[in-house]
LOPAVO-643590 format. One record per residue (C-alpha): residue number from 0; residue in three letters; x, y, z. Coordinates in nm, 2 decimals. Layout:
// residues N
+-----+-----+--------+--------+--------+
|   k |   r |      x |      y |      z |
+-----+-----+--------+--------+--------+
| NUM | ala |      X |      Y |      Z |
...
+-----+-----+--------+--------+--------+
***
This chain:
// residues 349
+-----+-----+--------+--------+--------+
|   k |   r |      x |      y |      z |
+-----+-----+--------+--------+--------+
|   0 | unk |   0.62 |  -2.88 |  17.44 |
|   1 | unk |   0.77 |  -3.09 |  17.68 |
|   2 | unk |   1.11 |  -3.14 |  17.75 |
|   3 | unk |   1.17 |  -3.03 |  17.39 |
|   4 | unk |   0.94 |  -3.26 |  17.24 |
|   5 | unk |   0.59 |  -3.16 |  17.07 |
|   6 | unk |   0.35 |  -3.38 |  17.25 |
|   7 | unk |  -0.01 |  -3.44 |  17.09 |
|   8 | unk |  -0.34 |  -3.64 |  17.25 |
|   9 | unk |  -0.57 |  -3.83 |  17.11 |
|  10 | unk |  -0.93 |  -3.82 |  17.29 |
|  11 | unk |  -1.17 |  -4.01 |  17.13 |
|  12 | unk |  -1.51 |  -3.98 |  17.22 |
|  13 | unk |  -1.85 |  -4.14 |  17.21 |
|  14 | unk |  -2.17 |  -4.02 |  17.41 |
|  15 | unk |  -1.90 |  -3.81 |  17.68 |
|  16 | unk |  -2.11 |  -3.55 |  17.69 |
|  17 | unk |  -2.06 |  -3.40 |  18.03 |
|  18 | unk |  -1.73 |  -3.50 |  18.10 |
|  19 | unk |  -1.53 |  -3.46 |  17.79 |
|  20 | unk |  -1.54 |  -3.08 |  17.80 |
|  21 | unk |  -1.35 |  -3.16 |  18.15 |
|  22 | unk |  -1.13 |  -3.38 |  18.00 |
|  23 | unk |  -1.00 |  -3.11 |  17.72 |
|  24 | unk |  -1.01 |  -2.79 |  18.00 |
|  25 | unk |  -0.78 |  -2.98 |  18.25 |
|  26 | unk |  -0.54 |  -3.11 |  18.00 |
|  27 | unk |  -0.17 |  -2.98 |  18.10 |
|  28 | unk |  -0.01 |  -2.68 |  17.92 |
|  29 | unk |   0.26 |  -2.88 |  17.78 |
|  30 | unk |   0.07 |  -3.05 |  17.53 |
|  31 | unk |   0.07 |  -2.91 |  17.19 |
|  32 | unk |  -0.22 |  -3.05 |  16.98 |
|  33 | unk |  -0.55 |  -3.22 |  17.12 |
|  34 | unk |  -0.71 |  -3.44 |  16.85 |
|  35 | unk |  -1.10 |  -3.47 |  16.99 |
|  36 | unk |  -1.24 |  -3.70 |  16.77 |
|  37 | unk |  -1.61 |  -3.73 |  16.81 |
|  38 | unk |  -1.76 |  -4.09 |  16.70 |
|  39 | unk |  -2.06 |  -3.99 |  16.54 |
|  40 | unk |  -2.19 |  -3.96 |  16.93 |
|  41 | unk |  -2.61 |  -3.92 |  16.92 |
|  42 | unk |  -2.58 |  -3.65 |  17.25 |
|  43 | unk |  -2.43 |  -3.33 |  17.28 |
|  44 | unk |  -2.09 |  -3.47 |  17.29 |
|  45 | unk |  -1.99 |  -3.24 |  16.95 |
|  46 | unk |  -2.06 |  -2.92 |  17.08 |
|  47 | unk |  -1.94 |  -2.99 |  17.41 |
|  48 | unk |  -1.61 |  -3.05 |  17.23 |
|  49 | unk |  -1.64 |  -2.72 |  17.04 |
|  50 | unk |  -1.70 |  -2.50 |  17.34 |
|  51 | unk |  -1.46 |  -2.70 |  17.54 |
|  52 | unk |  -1.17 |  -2.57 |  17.26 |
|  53 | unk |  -1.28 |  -2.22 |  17.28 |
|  54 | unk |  -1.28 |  -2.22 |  17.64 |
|  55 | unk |  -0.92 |  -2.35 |  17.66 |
|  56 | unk |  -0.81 |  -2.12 |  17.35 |
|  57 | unk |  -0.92 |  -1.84 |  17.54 |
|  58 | unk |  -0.75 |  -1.95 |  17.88 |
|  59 | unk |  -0.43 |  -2.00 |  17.66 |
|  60 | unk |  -0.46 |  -1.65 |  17.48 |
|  61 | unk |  -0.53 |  -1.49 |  17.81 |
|  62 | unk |  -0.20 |  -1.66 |  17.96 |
|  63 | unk |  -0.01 |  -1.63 |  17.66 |
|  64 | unk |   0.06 |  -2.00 |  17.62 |
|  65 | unk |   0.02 |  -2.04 |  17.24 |
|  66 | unk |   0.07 |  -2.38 |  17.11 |
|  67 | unk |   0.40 |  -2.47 |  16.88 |
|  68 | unk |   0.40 |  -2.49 |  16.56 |
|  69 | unk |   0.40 |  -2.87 |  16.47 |
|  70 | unk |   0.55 |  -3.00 |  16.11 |
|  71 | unk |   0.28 |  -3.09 |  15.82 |
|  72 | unk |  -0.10 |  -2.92 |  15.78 |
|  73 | unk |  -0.27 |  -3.24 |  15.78 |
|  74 | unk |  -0.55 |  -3.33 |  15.53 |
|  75 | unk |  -0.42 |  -3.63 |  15.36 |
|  76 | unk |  -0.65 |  -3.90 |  15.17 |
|  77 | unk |  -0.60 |  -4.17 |  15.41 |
|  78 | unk |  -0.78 |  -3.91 |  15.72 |
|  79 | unk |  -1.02 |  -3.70 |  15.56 |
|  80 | unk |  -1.17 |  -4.01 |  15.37 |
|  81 | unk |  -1.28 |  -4.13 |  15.71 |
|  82 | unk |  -1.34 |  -3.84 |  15.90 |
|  83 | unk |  -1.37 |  -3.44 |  15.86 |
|  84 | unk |  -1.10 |  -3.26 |  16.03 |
|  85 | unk |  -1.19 |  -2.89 |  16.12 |
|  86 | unk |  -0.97 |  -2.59 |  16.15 |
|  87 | unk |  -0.77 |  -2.60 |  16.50 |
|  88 | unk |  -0.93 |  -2.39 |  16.76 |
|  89 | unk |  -0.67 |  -2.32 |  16.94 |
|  90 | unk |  -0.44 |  -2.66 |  17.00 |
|  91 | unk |  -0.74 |  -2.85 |  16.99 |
|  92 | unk |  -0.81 |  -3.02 |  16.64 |
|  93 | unk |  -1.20 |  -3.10 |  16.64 |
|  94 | unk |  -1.23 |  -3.44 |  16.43 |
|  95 | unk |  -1.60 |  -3.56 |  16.31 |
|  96 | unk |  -1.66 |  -3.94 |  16.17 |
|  97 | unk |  -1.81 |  -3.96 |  15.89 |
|  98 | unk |  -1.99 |  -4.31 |  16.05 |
|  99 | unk |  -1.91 |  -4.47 |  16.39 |
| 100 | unk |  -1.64 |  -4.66 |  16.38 |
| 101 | unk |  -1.58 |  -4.75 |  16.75 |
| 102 | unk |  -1.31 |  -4.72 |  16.94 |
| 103 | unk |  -1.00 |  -4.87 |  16.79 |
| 104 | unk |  -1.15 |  -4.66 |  16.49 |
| 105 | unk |  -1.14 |  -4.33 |  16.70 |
| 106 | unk |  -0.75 |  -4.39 |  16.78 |
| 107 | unk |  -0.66 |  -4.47 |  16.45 |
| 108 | unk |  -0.81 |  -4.15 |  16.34 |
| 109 | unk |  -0.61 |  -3.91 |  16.62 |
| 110 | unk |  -0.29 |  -4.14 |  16.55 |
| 111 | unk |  -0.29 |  -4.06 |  16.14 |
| 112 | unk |  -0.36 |  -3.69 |  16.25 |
| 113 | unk |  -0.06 |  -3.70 |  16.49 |
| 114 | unk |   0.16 |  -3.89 |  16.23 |
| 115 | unk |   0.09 |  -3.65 |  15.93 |
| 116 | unk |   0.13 |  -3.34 |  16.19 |
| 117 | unk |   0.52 |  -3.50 |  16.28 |
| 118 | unk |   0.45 |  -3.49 |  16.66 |
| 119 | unk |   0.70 |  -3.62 |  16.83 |
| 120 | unk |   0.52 |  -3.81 |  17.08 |
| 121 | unk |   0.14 |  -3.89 |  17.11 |
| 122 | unk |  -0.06 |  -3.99 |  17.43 |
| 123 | unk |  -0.41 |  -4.16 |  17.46 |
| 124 | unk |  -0.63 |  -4.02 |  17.68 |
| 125 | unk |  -1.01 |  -4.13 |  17.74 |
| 126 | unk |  -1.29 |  -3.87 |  17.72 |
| 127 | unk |  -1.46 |  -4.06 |  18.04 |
| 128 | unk |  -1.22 |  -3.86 |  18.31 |
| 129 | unk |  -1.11 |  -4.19 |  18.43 |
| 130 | unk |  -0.75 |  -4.11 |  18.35 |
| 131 | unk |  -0.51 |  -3.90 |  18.59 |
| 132 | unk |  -0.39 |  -3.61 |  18.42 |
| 133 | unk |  -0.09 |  -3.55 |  18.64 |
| 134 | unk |   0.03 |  -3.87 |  18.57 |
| 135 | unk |   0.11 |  -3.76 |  18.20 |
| 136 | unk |   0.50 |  -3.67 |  18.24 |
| 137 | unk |   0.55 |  -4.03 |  18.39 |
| 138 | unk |   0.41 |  -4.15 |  18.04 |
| 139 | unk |   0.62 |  -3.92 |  17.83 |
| 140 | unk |   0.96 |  -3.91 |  18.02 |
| 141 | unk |   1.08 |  -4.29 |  17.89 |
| 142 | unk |   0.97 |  -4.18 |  17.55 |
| 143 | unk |   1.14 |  -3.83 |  17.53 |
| 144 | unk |   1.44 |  -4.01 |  17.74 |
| 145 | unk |   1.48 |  -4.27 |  17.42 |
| 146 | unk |   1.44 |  -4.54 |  17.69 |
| 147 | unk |   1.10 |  -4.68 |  17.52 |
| 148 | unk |   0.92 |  -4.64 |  17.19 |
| 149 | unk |   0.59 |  -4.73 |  17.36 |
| 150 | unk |   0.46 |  -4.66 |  17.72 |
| 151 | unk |   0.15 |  -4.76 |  17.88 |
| 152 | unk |  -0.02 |  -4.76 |  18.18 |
| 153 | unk |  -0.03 |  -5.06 |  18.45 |
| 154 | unk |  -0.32 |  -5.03 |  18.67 |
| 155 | unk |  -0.21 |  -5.45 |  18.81 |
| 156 | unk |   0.15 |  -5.34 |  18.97 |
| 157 | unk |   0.02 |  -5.19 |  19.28 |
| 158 | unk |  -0.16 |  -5.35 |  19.57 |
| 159 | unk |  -0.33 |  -4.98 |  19.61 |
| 160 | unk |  -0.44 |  -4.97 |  19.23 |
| 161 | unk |  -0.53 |  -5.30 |  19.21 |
| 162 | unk |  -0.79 |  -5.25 |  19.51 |
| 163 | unk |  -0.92 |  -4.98 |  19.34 |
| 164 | unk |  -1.04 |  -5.15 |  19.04 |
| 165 | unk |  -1.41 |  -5.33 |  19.04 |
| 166 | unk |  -1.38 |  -5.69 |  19.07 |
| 167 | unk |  -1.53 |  -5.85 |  18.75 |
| 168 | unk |  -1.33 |  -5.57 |  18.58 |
| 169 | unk |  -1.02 |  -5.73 |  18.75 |
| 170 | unk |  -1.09 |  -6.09 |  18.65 |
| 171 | unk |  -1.16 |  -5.98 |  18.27 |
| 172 | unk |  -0.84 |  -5.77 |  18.28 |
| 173 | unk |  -0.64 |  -6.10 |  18.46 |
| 174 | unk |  -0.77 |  -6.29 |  18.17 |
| 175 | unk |  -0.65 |  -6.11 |  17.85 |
| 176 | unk |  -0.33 |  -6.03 |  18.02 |
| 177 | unk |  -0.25 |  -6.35 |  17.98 |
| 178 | unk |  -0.39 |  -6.41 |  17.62 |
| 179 | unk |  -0.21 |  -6.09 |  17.48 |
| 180 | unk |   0.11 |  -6.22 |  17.68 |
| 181 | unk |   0.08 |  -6.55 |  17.45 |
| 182 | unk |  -0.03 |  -6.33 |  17.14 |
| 183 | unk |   0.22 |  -6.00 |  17.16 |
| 184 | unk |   0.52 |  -6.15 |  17.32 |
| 185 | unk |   0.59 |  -5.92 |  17.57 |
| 186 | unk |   0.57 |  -6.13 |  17.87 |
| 187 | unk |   0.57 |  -5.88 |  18.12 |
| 188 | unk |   0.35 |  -5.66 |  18.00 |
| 189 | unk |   0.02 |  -5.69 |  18.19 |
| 190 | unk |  -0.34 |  -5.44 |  18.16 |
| 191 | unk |  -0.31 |  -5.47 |  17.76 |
| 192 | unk |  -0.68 |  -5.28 |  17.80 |
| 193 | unk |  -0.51 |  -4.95 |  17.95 |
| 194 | unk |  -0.62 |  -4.70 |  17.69 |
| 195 | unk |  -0.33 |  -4.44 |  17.88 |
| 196 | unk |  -0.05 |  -4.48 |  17.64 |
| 197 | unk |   0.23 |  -4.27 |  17.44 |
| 198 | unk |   0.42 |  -4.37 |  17.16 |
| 199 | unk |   0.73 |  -4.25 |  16.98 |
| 200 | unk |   0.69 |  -4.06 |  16.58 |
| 201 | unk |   0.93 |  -4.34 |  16.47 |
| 202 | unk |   0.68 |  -4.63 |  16.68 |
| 203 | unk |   0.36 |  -4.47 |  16.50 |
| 204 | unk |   0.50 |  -4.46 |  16.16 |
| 205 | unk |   0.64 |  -4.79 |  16.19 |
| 206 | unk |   0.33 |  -4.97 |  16.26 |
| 207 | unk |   0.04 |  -5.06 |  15.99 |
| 208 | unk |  -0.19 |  -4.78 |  16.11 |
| 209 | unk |  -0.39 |  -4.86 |  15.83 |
| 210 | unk |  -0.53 |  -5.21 |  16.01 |
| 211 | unk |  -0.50 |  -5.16 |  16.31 |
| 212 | unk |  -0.78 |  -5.31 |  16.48 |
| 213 | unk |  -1.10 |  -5.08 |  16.49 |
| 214 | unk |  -1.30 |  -5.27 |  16.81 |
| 215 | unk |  -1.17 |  -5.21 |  17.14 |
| 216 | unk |  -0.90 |  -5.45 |  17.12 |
| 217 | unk |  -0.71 |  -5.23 |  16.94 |
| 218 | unk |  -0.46 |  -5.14 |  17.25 |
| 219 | unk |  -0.42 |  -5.55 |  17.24 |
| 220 | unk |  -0.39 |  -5.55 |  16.89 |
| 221 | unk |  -0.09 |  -5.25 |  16.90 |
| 222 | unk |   0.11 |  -5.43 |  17.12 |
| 223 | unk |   0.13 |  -5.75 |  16.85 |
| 224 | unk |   0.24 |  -5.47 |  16.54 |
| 225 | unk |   0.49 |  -5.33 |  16.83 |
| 226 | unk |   0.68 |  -5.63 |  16.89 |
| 227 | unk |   0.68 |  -5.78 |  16.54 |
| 228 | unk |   0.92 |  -5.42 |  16.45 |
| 229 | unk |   1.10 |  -5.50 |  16.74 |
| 230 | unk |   0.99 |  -5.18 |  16.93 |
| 231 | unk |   1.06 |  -5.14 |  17.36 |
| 232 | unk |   0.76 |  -5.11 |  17.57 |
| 233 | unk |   0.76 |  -4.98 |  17.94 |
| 234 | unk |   0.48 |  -5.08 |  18.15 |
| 235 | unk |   0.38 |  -4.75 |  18.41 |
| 236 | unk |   0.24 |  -4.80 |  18.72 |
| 237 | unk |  -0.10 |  -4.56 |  18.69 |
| 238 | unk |  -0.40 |  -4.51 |  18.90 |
| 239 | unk |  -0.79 |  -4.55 |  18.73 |
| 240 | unk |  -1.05 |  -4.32 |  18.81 |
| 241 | unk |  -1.38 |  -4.48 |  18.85 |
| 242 | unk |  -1.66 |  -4.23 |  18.82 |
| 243 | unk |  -2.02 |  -4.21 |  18.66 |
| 244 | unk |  -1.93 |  -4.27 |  18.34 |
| 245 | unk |  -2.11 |  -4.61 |  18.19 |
| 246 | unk |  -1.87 |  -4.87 |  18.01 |
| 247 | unk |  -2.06 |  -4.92 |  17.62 |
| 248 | unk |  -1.81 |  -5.22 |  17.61 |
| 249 | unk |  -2.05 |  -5.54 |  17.54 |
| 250 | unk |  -1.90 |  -5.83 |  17.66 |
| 251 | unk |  -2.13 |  -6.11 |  17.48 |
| 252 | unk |  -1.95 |  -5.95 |  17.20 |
| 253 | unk |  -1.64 |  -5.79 |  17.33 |
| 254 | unk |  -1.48 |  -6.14 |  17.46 |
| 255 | unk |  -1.51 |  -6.40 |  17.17 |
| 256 | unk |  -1.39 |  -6.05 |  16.91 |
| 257 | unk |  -1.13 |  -6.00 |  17.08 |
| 258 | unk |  -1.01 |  -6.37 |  17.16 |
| 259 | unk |  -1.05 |  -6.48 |  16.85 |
| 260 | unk |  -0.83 |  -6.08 |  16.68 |
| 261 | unk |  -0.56 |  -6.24 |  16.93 |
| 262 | unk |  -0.56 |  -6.59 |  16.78 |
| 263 | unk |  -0.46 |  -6.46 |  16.48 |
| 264 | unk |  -0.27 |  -6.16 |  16.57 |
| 265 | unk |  -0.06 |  -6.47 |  16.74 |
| 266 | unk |  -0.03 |  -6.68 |  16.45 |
| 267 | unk |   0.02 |  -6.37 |  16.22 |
| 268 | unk |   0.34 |  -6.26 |  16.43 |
| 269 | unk |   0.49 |  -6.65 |  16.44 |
| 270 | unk |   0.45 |  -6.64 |  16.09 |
| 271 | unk |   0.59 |  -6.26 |  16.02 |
| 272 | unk |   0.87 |  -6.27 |  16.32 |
| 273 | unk |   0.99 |  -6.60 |  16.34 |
| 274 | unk |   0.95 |  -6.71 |  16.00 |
| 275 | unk |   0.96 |  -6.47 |  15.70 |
| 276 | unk |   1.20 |  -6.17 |  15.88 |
| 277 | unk |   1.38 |  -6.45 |  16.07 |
| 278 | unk |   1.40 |  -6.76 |  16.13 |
| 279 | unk |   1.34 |  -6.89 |  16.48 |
| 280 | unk |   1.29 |  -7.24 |  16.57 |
| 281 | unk |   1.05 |  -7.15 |  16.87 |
| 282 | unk |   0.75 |  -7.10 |  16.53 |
| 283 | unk |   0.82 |  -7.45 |  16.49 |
| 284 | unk |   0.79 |  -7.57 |  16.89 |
| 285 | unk |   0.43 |  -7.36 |  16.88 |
| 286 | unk |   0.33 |  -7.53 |  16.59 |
| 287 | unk |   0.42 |  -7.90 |  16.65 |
| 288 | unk |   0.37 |  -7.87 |  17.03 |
| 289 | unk |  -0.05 |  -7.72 |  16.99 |
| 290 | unk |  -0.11 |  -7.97 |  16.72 |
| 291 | unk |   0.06 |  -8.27 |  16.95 |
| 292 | unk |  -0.10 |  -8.13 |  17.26 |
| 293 | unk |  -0.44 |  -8.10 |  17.06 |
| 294 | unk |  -0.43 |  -8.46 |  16.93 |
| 295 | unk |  -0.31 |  -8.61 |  17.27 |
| 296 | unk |  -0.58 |  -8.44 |  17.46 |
| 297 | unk |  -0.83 |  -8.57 |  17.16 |
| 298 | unk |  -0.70 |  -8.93 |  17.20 |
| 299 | unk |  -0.79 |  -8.94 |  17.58 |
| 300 | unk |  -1.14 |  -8.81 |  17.48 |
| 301 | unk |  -1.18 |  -9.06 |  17.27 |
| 302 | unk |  -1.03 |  -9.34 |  17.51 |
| 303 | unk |  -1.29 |  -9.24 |  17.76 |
| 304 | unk |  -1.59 |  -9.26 |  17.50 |
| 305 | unk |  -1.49 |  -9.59 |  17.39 |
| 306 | unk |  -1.51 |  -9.64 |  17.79 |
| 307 | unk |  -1.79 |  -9.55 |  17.82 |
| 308 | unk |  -1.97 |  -9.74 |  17.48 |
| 309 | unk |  -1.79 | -10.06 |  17.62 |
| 310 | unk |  -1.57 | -10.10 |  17.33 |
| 311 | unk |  -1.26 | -10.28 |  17.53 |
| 312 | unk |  -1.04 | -10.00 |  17.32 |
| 313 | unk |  -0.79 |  -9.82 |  17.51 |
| 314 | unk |  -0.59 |  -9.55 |  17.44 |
| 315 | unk |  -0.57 |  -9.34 |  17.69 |
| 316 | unk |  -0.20 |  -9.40 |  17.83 |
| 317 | unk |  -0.05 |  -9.32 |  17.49 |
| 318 | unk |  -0.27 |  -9.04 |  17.43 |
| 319 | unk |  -0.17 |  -8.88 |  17.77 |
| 320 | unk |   0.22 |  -8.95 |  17.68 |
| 321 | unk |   0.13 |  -8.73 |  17.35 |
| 322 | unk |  -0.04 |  -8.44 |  17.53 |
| 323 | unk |   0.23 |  -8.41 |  17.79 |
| 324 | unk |   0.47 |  -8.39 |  17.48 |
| 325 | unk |   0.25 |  -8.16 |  17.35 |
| 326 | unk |   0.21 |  -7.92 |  17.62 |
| 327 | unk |   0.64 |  -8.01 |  17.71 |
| 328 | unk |   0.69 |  -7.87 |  17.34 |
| 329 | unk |   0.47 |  -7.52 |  17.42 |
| 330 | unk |   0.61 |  -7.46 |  17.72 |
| 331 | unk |   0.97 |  -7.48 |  17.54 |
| 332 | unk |   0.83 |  -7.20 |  17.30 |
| 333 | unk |   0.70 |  -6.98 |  17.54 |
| 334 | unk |   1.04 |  -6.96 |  17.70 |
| 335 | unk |   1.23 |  -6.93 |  17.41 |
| 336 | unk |   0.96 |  -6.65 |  17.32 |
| 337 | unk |   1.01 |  -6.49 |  17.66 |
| 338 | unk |   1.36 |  -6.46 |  17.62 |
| 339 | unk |   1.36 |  -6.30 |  17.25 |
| 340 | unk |   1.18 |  -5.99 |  17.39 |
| 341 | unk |   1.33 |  -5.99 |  17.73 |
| 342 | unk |   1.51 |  -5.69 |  17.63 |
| 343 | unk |   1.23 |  -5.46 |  17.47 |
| 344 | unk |   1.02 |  -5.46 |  17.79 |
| 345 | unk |   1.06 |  -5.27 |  18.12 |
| 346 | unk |   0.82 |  -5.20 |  18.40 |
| 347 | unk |   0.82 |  -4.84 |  18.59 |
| 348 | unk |   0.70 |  -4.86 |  18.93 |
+-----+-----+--------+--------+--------+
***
């Protein structure tokens, strides 16, 4: 436990073998339950997981540091029909797919484990080794403190952590910031692609675990569900660890998924927040303001084509007015949209 709260982690794993046996030994004493859930990996990844939990049980046993008892036994429909869940060895619950389902589908697994076992609070942690284990308490305390019901890592708020991250990983990162700003709502949020997170019992159970994204936008995809219930977010300053592991990220495939899962993540929360649990004119200032914008910009293209065919037709001054109304409208909502969540965000330096 720590500070009185049961604390699970969810590793998923795909093709770690060699370094998430590390990742399982080194994990601190406070935590409760480990949910290792292999991906269908084609290396050794599954037995490395196995011995890894005997290993630590032993260690445990041998310093009398038995895991606490945590609330339900686990084995519901919505779990075992995706995945086999084996007896705990030790606080480490070994978790087989039945098919790979990638990584969003990894976390979904360890979080319905988590949710049906009551823990209180339930961390993220890579099998890669790029995460800093010591850092974990700075992730739990604004959970356990009731200051946040969802706490992630921010690898962008320090100059030294910043430098430390590869440069076209940077860029990407710079990039879908600012899309999952526009799509979640929390403004201030930034490294949506942290997988180092913990979140509240009452944040878990309140979200649709059921679809949540299954791709590696899922962290992205969280953070809409999160703010749609109204839930606080605290961004951490955290280090990365950049080691030997190999990224199986895609990015052919990778970008336009995930760009277009945040299109209509965004639309979905106008739609559920502003307009069917509430009613907020910012919906209607997104809404008017893209399709202005989108029909001002399409009236200068088609000014300068009729330019360019010679046609004498001119419409390019109005068309620019309607854009700039367009874009003027936008602008309005993303303030508006800014200040609704003001209050549920919070950055930790």
């Amino acid at each position: 436990m720590y500070r009185g709260a049961t604390i699970g982690v969810v590793i998923p794993a795909y093709n770690e073998e060699g370094f998430v046996g590390d990742v399982i030994r080194e994990m601190p004493s406070a935590v409760d339950r480990l949910y290792v859930i292999d991906d269908q990996s084609t290396d050794g990844t599954w037995t490395e997981i196995l011995e890894a939990a005997r290993t630590d049980a032993q260690a445990r046993s041998a310093h009398n540091t038995a895991s606490e008892p945590l609330v339900a036994d686990g084995g519901a429909s919505a779990l075992t029909t995706r995945a086999s869940v084996h007896d705990p060895i030790g606080r480490v619950v070994p978790i087989q797919h039945r098919e790979n389902r990638g990584a969003g589908g990894a976390i979904k697994t360890g979080y319905l484990a988590a949710l049906e076992d009551g823990v209180d609070a339930t961390v993220t942690v890579d099998a890669d080794g790029q995460m800093d284990l010591s850092q974990l308490p700075r992730l739990l305390d604004p959970i356990v403190e009731g200051e946040a019901d969802y706490a992630k890592g921010n690898r962008l708020l320090s100059t030294e952590y910043r430098a430390a991250m590869p440069r076209f990983r940077f860029v990407g990162n710079a990039i879908l910031t600012f899309l999952t700003k526009i799509a979640s709502g929390y403004w201030k949020t930034m490294d949506p692609q942290n997988g180092y997170t913990a979140i509240s019992h009452d944040a878990l159970a309140a979200v649709d675990l059921e679809n949540l994204y299954e791709y590696y936008g899922y962290c992205n995809d969280l953070l809409v569900k999160l703010n749609v219930q109204g839930m606080r977010v605290a961004d951490v300053a955290m280090p990365a660890v950049y080691g030997d592991e190999e990224s199986s990220i895609t990015y052919s495939d990778y970008i336009p998924k995930v760009s277009t899962m945040l299109l209509r993540n965004f639309l979905w929360r106008l739609k559920t927040k502003y307009l069917v649990l509430d009613f907020h004119p910012l919906a209607l200032f997104y809404l008017i303001g893209a399709g202005t914008a989108a029909a001002g910009v399409g009236g200068v293209g088609l000014s300068l084509l009729f330019t360019l065919l010679g046609a004498g037709v001119s419409i390019a001054q109005t068309s620019t007015v309607v854009a700039l109304v367009g874009i003027t409208l936008l602008l309005f909502a993303m303030v508006f949209d800014m200040g609704e969540s003001e209050q549920l965000e919070h950055q930790i330096q």
